[in-house]
C-alpha positions as CSV (number, residue, x, y, z in Angstrom):
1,X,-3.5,20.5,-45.5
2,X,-4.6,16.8,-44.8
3,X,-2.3,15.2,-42.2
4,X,-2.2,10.9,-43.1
5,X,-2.8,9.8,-39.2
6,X,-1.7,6.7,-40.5
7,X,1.7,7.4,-42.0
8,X,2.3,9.2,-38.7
9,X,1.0,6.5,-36.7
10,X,3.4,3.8,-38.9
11,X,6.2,6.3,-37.9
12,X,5.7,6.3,-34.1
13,X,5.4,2.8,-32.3
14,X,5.8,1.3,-28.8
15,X,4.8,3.3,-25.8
16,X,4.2,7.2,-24.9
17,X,3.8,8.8,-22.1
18,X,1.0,11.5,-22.5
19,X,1.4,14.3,-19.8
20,X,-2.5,15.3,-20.0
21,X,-3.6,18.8,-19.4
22,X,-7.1,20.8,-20.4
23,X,-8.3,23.5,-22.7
24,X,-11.6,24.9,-22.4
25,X,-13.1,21.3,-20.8
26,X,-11.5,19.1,-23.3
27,X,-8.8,16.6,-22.1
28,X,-5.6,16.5,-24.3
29,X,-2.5,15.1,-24.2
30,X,1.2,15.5,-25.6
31,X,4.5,13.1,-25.4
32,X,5.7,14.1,-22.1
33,X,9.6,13.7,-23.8
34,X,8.3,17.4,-25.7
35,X,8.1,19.0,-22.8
36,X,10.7,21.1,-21.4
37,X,8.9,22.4,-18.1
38,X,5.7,23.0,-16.4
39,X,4.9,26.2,-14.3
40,X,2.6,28.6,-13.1
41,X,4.9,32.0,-13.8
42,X,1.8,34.5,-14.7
43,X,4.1,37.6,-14.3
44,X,3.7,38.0,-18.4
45,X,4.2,40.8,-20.6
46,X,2.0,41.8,-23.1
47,X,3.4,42.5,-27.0
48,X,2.0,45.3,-28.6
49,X,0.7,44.2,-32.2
50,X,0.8,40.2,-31.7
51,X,-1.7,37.9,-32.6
52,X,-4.7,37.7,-29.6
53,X,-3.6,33.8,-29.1
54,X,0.3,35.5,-28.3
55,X,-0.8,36.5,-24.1
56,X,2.6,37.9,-24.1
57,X,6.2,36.8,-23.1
58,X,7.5,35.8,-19.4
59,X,11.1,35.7,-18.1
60,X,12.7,32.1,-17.4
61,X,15.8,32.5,-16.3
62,X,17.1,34.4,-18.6
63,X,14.9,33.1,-21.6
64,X,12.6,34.9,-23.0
65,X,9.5,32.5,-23.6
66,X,6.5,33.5,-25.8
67,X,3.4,32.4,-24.6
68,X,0.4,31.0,-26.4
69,X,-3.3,30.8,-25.3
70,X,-4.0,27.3,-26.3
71,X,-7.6,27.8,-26.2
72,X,-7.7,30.7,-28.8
73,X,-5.0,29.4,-30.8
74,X,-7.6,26.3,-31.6
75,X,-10.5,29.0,-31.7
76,X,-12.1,28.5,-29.0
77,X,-13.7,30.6,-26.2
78,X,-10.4,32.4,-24.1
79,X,-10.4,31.0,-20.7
80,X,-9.9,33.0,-17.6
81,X,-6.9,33.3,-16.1
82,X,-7.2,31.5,-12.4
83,X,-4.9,29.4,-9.6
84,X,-5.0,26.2,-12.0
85,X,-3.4,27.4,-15.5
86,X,0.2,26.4,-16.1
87,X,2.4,27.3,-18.6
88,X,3.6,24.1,-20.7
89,X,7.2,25.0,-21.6
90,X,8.0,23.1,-25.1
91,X,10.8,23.7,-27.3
92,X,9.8,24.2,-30.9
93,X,12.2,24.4,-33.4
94,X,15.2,25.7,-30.5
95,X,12.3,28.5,-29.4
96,X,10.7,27.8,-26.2
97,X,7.1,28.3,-26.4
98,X,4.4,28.3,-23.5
99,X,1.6,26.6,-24.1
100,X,-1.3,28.4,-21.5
101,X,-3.6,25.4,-20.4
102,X,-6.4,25.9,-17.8
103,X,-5.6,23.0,-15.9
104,X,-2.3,20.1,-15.5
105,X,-3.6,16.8,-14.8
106,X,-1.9,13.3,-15.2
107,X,0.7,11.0,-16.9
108,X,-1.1,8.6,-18.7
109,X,0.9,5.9,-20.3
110,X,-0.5,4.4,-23.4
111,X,0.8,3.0,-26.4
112,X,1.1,4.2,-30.0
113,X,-1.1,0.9,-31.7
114,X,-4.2,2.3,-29.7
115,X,-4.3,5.9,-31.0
116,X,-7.0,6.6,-33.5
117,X,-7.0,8.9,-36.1
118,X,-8.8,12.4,-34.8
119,X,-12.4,12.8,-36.0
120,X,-12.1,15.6,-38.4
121,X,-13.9,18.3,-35.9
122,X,-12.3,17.5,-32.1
123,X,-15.4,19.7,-29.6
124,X,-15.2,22.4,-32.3
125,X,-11.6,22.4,-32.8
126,X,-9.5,21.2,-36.3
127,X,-8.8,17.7,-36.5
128,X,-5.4,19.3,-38.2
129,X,-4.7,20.2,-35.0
130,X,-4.1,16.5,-33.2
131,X,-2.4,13.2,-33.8
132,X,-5.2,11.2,-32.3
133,X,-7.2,10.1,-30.0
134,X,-6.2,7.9,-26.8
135,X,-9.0,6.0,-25.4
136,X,-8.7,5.4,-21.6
137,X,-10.5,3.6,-19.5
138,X,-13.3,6.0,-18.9
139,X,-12.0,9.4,-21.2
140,X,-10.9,10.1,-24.3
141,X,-7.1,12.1,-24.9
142,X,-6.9,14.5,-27.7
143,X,-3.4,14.3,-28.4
144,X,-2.6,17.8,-29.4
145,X,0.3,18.0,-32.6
146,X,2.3,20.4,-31.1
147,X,4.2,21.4,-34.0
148,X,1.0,21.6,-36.0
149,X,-0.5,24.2,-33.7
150,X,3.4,26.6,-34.1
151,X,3.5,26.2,-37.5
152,X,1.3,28.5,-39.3
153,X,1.9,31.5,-37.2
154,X,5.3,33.4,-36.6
155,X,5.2,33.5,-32.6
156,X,7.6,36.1,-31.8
């Protein structure tokens, strides 16, 4: 399915605040208003039988929140688990989720006009997989579509 970057981009307008993390080298980005919580809880059970993106589920007070290997959900190389990966609590569709991210970096405020469609291959990864591309001063922000990346796969 071909998403119309600018149909989206006609819906969302003003400014964004993009809470900027990375997977597998690549800097990407998400509205920081999707987030729910960020943490470093690695005390995660596996599920037997899930897809190899699912790493397992984790305890949050109470919740039980599946979490997702970024990286090999966009088909890319896993990444090793070390001090800097953080869990990116999101709530999709009244599941939370954990995104696993290598590394948490900044809040970069930028504005909706600027974003460009994504090139249709982002470093190996599906274009499907991103609103666009934020240019900052001296990198580029993959904003990653986080309901995009949930979609096709059942997660629990």
């Amino acid at each position: 399915m071909e998403v119309n970057v600018s149909t989206q981009k006609a819906e969302k307008d003003g400014k964004v605040d993009l809470a900027t993390f990375y997977v597998s080298g690549a800097l990407c980005g998400m509205d920081i208003l999707k987030i729910q919580e960020i943490n470093k809880n690695m005390e995660i059970t596996s599920v037997p039988n899930s897809p190899d993106y699912v790493v397992g589920v984790l305890n949050m007070r109470g919740r039980i929140v599946t979490i997702i290997d970024v990286c090999q959900k966009l088909g890319l190389p896993k990444s090793d688990i070390t001090s800097t990966r953080r869990n990116i609590i999101v709530n999709s569709q009244n599941e939370y989720i954990g995104l696993l991210v290598d590394k948490v970096a900044e809040v970069v405020p930028a504005e909706w006009r600027k974003v460009t469609p994504p090139p249709s291959n982002v470093r190996g990864v599906q274009g499907k997989y991103f609103e666009g591309v934020y240019k900052k001063e001296n990198a580029l922000i993959a904003i990653l579509d986080i309901e995009e990346v949930l979609k096709d796969e059942s997660v629990t």
